[in-house]
Each structure stands twice: as structure tokens, then as C-alpha cells.
Kinemage of the C-alpha trace (Angstrom):
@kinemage 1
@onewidth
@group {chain A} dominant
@subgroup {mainchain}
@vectorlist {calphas} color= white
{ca unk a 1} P -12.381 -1.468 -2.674
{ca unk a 2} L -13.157 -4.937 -4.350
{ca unk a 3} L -11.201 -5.502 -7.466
{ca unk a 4} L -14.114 -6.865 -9.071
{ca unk a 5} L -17.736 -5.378 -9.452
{ca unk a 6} L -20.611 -7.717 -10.608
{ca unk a 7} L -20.817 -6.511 -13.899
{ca unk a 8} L -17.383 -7.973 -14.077
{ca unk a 9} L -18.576 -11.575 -12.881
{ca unk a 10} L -19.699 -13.245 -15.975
{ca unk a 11} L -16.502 -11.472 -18.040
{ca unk a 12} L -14.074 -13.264 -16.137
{ca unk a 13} L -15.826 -16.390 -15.799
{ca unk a 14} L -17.401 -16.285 -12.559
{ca unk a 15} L -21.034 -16.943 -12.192
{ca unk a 16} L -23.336 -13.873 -12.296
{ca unk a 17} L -24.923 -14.919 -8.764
{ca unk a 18} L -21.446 -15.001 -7.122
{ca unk a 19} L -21.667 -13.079 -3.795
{ca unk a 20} L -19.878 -9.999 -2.983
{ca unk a 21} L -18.215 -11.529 -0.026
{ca unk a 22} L -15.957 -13.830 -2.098
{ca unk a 23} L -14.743 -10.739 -3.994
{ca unk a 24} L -14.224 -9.425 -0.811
{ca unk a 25} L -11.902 -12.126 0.419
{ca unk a 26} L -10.285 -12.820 -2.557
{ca unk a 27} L -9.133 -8.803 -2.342
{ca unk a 28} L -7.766 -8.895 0.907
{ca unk a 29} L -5.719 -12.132 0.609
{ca unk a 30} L -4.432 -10.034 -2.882
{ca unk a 31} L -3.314 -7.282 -0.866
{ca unk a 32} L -1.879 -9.631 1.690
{ca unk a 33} L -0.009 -11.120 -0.831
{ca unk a 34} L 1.085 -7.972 -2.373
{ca unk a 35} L 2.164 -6.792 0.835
{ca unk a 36} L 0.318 -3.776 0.994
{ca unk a 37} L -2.920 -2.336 1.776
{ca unk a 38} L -4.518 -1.614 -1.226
{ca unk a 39} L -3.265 -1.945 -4.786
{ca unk a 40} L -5.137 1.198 -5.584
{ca unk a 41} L -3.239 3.953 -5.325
{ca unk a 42} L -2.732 5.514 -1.806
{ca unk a 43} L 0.353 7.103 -0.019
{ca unk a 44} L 2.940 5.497 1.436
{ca unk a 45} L 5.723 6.921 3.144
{ca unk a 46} L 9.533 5.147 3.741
{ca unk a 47} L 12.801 5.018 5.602
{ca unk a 48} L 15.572 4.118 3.491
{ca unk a 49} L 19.129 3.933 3.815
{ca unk a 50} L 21.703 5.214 0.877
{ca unk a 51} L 24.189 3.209 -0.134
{ca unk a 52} L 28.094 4.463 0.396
{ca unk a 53} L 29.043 6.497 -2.496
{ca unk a 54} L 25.365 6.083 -4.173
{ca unk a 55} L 22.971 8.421 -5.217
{ca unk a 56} L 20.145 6.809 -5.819
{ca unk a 57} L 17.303 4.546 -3.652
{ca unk a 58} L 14.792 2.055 -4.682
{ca unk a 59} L 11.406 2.670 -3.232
{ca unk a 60} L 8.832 -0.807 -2.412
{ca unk a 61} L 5.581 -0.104 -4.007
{ca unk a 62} L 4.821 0.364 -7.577
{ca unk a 63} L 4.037 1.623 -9.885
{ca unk a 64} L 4.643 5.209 -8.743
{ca unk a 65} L 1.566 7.129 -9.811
{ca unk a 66} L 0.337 10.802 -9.153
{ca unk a 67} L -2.682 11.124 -6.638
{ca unk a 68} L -4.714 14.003 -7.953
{ca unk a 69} L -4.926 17.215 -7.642
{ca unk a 70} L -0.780 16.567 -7.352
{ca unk a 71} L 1.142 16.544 -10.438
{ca unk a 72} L 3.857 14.182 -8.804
{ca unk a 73} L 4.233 11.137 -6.623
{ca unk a 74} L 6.501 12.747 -4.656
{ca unk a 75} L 4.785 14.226 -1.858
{ca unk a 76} L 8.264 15.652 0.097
{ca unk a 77} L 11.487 13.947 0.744
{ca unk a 78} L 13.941 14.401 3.388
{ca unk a 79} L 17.508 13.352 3.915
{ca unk a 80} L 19.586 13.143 6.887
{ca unk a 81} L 23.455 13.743 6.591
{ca unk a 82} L 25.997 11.772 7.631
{ca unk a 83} L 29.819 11.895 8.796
{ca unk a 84} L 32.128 11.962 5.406
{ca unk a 85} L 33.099 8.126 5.028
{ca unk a 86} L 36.385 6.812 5.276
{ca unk a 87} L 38.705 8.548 2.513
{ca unk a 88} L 36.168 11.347 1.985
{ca unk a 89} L 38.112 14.686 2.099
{ca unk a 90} L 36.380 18.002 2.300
{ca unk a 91} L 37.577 20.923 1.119
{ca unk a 92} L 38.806 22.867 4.349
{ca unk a 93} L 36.074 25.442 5.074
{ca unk a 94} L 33.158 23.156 3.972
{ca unk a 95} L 34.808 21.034 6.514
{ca unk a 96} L 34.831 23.570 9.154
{ca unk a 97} L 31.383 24.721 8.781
{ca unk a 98} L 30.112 20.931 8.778
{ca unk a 99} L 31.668 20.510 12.567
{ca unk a 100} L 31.113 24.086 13.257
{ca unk a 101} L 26.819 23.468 12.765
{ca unk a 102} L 26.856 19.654 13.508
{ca unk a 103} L 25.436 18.980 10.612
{ca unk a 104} L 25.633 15.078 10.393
{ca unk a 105} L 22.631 13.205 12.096
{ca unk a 106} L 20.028 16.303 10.909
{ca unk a 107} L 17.554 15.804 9.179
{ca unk a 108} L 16.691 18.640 6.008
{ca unk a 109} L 14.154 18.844 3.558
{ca unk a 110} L 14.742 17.712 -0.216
{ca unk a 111} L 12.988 19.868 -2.913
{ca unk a 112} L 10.992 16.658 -4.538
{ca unk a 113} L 11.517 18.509 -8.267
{ca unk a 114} L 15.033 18.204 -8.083
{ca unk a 115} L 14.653 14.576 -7.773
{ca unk a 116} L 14.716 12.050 -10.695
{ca unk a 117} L 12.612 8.953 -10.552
{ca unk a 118} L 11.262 6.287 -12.663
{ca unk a 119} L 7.923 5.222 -11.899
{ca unk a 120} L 8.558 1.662 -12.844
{ca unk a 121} L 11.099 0.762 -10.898
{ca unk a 122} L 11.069 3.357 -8.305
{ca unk a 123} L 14.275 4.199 -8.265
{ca unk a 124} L 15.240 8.297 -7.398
{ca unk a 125} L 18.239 9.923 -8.261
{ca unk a 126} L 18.514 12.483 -5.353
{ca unk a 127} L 20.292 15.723 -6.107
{ca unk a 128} L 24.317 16.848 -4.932
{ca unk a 129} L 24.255 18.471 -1.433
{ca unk a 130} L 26.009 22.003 -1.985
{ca unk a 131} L 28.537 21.030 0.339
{ca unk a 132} L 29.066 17.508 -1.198
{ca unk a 133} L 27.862 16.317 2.246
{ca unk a 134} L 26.733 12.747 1.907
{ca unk a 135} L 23.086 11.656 3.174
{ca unk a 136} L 23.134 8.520 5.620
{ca unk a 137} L 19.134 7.972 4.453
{ca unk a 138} L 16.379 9.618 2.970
{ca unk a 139} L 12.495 9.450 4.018
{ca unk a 140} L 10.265 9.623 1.178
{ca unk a 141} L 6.455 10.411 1.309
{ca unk a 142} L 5.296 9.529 -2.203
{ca unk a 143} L 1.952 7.385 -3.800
{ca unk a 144} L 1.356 4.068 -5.794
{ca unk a 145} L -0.731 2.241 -7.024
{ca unk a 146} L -2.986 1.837 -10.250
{ca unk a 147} L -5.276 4.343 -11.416
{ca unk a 148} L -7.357 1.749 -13.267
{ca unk a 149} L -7.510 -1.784 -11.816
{ca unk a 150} L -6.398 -3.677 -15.098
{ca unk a 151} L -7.362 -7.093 -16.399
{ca unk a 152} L -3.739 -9.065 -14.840
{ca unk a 153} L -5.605 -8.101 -11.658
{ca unk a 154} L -9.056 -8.859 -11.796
{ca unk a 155} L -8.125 -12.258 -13.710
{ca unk a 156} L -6.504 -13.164 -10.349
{ca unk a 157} L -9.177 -12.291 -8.060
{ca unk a 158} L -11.494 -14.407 -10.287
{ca unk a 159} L -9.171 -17.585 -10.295
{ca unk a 160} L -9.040 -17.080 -6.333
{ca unk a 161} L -12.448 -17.101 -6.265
{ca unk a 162} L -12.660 -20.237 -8.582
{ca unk a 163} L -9.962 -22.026 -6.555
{ca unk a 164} L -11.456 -21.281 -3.209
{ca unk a 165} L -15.420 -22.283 -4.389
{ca unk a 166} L -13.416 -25.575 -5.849
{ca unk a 167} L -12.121 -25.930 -2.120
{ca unk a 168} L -14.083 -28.509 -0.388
{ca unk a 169} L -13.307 -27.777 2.913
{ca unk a 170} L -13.878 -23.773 2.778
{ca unk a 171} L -17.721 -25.267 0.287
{ca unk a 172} L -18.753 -27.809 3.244
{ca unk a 173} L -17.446 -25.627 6.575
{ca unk a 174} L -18.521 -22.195 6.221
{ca unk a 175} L -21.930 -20.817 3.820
{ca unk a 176} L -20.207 -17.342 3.987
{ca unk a 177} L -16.851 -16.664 3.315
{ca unk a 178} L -14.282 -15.115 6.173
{ca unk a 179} L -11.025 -13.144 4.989
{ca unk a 180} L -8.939 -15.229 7.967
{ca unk a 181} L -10.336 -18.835 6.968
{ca unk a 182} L -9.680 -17.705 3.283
{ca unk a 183} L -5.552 -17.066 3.996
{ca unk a 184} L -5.505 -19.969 5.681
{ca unk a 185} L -5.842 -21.848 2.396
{ca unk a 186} L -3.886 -18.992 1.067
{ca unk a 187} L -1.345 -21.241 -0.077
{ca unk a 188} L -3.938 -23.448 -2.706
{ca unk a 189} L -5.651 -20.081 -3.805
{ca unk a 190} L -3.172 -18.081 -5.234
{ca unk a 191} L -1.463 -20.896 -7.600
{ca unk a 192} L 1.420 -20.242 -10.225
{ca unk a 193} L -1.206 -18.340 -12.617
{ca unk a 194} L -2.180 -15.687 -9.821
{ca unk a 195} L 1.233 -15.292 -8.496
{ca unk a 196} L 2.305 -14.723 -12.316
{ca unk a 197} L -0.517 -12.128 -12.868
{ca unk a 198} L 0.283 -10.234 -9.573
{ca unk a 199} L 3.910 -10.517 -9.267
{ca unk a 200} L 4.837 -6.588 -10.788
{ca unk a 201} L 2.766 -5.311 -7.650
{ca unk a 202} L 4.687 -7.807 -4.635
{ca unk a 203} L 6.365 -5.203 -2.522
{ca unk a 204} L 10.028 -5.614 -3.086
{ca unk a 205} L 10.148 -5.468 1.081
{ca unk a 206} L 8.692 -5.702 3.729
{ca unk a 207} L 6.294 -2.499 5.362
């Protein structure tokens, strides 16, 4: 969905006439900057590896919001346990019963409300295993995004749309505008402003 509608045009300085297709563009090359595929909010769902002796992962797309009719943004979590590290001791028959089922390398499901999380930052606390049994990674299956499109973000689609109509070669080559010839200038159209205004909704990695 475009971040801008045309009642928005003439409120963030764009011409009332402007075409829909340079809102178009100047949305994907946002979520191409962003890293993701929308910065509405959708579900995502990631791999991630815990830290030795941590508790806690970071999750890449924020904010973490709830996609209604849930009342969290944790859809389900699981976590896969791994060998006791180096120095870990377990208590004898919690020992026994972790070779006795092969428990390392499964995967088992983590109740989402026992898990603390901060929607800002993404970060979850994931609860103690009731044999102390360490988890080698967790997958997570949780949304993000913005429930209202704010001003930071429509301000930026307007300046791309400013920068690339102040563009000669995209003015003189093309009379409508194409998402691919757009990125290709993608570099002159999101400038220091627009990278500022979008920069709390940059994945912090990769897919």
C-alpha cells in the first residue's frame, strides 16, 4: 500500500496533480531500503541463534506491534536444545534423562506468554527450561510494523518523489515512472534527510 494518498500531496509539498505511480515507486524503493516488504505491519517469522550462556535474542523488524484480532506479536516460538556447553554440569538424573530421550537437536514449542519482549528493540527474554537445558536457537513467528503510517514516513516518500522529479535523466527518459529505473538512482533519492527519517525501521539484518 502507497505511503501516501492524494489528499496527502499538497500537505507534504508535492503538487496536487502528482501521479500515483511516483508514490508507487517511491514506496517500493522505501521498503527496499528498509529491507523488508512492507513497513505496514505484516508477519514475519525468524531463525535465530542464542548466544552461550544468554537468554535473550534480538529480533530484525520493528517496531513489534499486535496484528488484530491477536493481543500479542508473538504468534508461537520454538526453541531447539542443545548439548550442555563446555563446563555445564547437570545434575545427575536430569543428565540421564537428557541422553536417555536425545533431547539436544529437537525442536519444542515455547509458550509465547512466558516470554518477555520489548517492542522497541525487539529483544525477548525467553523463559528457564525445567531441566536447565540450554536452547542452541529459537524460531520466532511474530508481526511488525506501524499501525498508522506516521509523518517521519510519508515526509520521506515525498522528498523521494521531489528528488527523483528533480532528476533529469529519470524527467527526459521515461513519461512514467518504473520501480527498477527508480533504484537505480536509488542512491541520489534517498539523501541524508530520508535516510534520517527512515532509519528506526532499517532491518537490523538481512531477510
Amino acid at each position: 500500500m502507497a505511503y501516501l494518498e492524494p489528499a496527502d500531496y499538497m500537505n507534504y509539498g508535492l503538487p496536487a496533480g502528482t501521479t500515483a505511480d511516483w508514490i508507487t515507486a517511491a514506496t517500493a524503493l522505501i521498503n527496499s531500503y528498509c529491507r523488508r516488504p512492507d513497513l505496514n505491519v505484516v508477519q514475519y517469522v525468524e531463525r535465530l541463534r542464542v548466544v552461550a550462556g544468554a537468554h535473550t535474542v534480538v529480533l530484525s523488524y520493528l517496531p513489534l506491534a499486535v496484528l488484530a484480532p491477536a493481543t500479542s506479536p508473538l504468534v508461537g516460538i520454538q526453541g531447539r536444545y542443545t548439548w550442555p556447553r563446555r563446563g555445564a554440569v547437570l545434575p545427575e538424573p536430569v543428565n540421564e534423562m537428557v541422553w536417555a530421550f536425545a533431547l539436544p537437536g529437537q525442536w519444542t514449542a515455547i509458550d509465547p506468554t512466558l516470554v518477555d519482549f520489548d517492542p522497541a528493540t525487539g529483544e525477548l527474554t525467553l523463559p528457564v527450561n525445567v531441566l536447565w537445558l540450554p536452547y542452541n536457537e529459537v524460531q520466532v513467528t511474530y508481526t511488525a510494523g506501524l499501525t498508522t503510517i506516521g509523518d517521519d514516513v510519508k515526509s520521506a516518500c515525498a522528498q523521494i518523489v521531489r528528488n527523483a522529479q528533480a532528476t533529469p535523466a529519470l524527467n527526459a527518459s521515461m513519461t512514467r515512472v518504473d520501480t527498477m529505473w527508480v533504484k537505480y538512482f536509488s542512491s541520489s533519492l534517498i539523501d541524508e534527510t530520508v535516510q534520517e527519517w527512515l532509519k528506526p525501521y532499517v532491518a537490523s539484518r538481512l531477510g
